[in-house]
C-alpha positions in Angstrom: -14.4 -132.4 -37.4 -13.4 -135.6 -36.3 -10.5 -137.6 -36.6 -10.4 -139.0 -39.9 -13.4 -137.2 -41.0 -12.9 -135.2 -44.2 -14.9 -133.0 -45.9 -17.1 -134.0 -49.4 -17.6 -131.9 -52.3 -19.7 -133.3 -55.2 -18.0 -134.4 -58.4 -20.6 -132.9 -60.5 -21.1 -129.4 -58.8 -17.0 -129.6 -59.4 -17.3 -130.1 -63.0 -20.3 -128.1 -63.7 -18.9 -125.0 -61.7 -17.4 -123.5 -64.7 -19.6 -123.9 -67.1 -21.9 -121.1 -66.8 -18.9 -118.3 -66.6 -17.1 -120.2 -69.8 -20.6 -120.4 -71.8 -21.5 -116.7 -71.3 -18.3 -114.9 -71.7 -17.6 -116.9 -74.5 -20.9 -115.9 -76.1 -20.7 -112.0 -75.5 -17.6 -112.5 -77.0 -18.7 -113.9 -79.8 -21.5 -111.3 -80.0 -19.0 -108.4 -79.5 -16.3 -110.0 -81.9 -19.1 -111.0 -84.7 -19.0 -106.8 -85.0 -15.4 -106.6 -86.0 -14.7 -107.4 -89.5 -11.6 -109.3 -88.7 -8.9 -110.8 -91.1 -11.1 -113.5 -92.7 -14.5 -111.9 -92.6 -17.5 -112.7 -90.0 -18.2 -115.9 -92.2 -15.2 -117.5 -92.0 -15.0 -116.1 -88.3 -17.5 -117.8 -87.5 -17.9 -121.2 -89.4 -14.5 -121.9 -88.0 -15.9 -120.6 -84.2 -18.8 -123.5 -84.5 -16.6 -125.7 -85.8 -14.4 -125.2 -83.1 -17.3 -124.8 -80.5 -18.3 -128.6 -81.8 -14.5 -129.6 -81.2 -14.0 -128.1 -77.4 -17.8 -129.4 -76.5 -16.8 -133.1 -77.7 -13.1 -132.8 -76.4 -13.9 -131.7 -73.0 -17.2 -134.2 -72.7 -15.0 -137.3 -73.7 -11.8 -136.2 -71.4 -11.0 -138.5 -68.4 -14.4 -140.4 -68.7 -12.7 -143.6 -68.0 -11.0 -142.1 -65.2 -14.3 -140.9 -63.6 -15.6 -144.2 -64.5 -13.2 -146.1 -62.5 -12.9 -143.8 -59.5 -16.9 -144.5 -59.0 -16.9 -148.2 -59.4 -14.3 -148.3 -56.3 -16.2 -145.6 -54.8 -16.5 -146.9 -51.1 -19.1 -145.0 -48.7 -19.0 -142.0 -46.9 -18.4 -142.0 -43.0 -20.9 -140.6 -40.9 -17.8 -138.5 -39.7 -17.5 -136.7 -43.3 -19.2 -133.5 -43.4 -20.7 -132.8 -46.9 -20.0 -129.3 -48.4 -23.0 -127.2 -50.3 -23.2 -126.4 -53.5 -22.7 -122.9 -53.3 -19.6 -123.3 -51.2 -18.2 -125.4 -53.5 -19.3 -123.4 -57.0 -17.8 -120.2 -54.8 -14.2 -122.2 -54.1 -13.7 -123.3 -57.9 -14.5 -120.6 -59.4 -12.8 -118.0 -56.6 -9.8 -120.5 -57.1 -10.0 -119.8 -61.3 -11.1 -116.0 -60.8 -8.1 -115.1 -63.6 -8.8 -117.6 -65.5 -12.6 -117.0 -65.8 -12.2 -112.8 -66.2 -9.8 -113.2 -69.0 -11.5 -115.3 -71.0 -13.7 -112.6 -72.4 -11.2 -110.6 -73.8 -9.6 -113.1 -74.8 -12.3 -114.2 -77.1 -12.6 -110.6 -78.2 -9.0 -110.1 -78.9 -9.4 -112.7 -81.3 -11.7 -111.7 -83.4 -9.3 -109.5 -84.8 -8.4 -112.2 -86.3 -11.4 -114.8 -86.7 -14.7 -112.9 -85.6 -16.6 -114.9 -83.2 -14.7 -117.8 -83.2 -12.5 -117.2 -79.7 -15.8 -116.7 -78.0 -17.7 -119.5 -79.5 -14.3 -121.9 -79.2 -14.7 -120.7 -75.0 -18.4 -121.1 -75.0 -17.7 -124.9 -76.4 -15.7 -125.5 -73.3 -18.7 -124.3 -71.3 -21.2 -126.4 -72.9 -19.1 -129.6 -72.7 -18.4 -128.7 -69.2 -22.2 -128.9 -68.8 -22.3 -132.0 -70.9 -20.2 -133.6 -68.9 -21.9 -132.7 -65.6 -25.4 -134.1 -67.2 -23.4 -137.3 -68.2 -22.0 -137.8 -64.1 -26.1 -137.2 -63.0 -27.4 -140.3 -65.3 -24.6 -141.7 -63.8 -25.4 -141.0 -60.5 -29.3 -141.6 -61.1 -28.7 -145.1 -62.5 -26.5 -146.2 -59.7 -28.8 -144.9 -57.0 -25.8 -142.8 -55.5 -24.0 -139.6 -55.6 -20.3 -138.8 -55.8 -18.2 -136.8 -53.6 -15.1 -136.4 -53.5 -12.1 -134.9 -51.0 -12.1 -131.1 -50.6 -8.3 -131.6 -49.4 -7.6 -133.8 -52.5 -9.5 -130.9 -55.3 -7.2 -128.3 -53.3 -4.4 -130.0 -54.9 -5.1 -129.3 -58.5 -6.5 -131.6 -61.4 -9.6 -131.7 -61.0 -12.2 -133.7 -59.4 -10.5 -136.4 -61.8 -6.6 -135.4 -61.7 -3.9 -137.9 -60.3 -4.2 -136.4 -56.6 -7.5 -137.7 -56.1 -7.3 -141.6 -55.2 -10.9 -142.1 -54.8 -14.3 -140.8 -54.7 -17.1 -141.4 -52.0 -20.8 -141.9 -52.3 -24.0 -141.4 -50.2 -27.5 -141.9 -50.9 -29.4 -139.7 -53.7 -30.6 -138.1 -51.2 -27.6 -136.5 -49.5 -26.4 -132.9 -50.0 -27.8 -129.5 -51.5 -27.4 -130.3 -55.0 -29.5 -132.8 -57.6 -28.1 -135.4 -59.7 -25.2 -133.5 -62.3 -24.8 -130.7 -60.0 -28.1 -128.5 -60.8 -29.4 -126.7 -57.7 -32.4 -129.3 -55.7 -36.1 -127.6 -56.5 
């Protein structure tokens, strides 16, 4: 590379990376934990799991949209030095980076439906879904501005997320640019 290029992943591949492995693990879990009768019963088990599905889908949609909001209205533009990463490369990185993370939270959702049938895996799936929200949300964003968001491989490799304190500022490039369509989804 060179010197002071860096290199780009986008914002909303970032936050839409974990969305798929959160939605379906938390949904098989629910499937598998809606078979054991639990301490409540599958009806409480699982009013309380959409309940809490609703909850995590909302709280993780609303999180740090300020934050994002301000990072792209001081988003300067990329150099022609920076070298923008795919959207498999990046999907691969956050979710090798969350592997543990990721392969627990299916037994973790049918551990507790022991408890409350259904509702670990729907309460996992919510955090999926809001995820995906959340990525749909950055797209109109980046579809109404006329430009997408990137922001600094080195700075994600920190931790916090594409909108945690380590990261200072996004970039942006045309619509155009990259592998990957406005809010992440895969360019047909």
């Amino acid at each position: 590379m060179a010197r002071g290029a860096q290199a780009l992943a986008r914002v909303a591949v970032v936050v839409r990376a974990g969305a798929a492995p959160l939605w379906w693990a938390g949904l098989l879990g629910a499937g598998v934990g809606a078979l054991v009768p639990g301490l409540t019963g599958r009806r409480i088990g699982l009013l309380g799991g959409a309940a809490l599905f609703l909850v995590a889908a909302a709280a993780v949609f609303l999180a740090r949209r300020g934050r994002y909001r301000a990072l792209a209205a001081d988003a300067p533009r990329a150099a022609r030095a920076d070298v923008l990463q795919d959207r498999a490369v990046t999907v691969r990185n956050w979710r090798r980076a969350r592997r543990w993370w990721l392969l627990l939270a299916f037994p973790a959702a049918v551990g507790s439906s022991f408890a409350l049938p259904g509702a670990g895996g729907l309460l996992i799936a919510g955090l999926g879904a809001g995820l995906w929200l959340k990525a749909q949300w950055l797209g109109q964003r980046e579809t109404a501005d006329d430009r997408l968001l990137w922001v600094s491989v080195d700075r994600l490799a920190k931790g916090g997320g594409p909108a945690g304190k380590h990261v200072g500022t996004y970039r942006t490039t045309g619509i155009a640019a990259g592998d990957a369509a406005p809010g992440g989804a895969r360019r047909r």
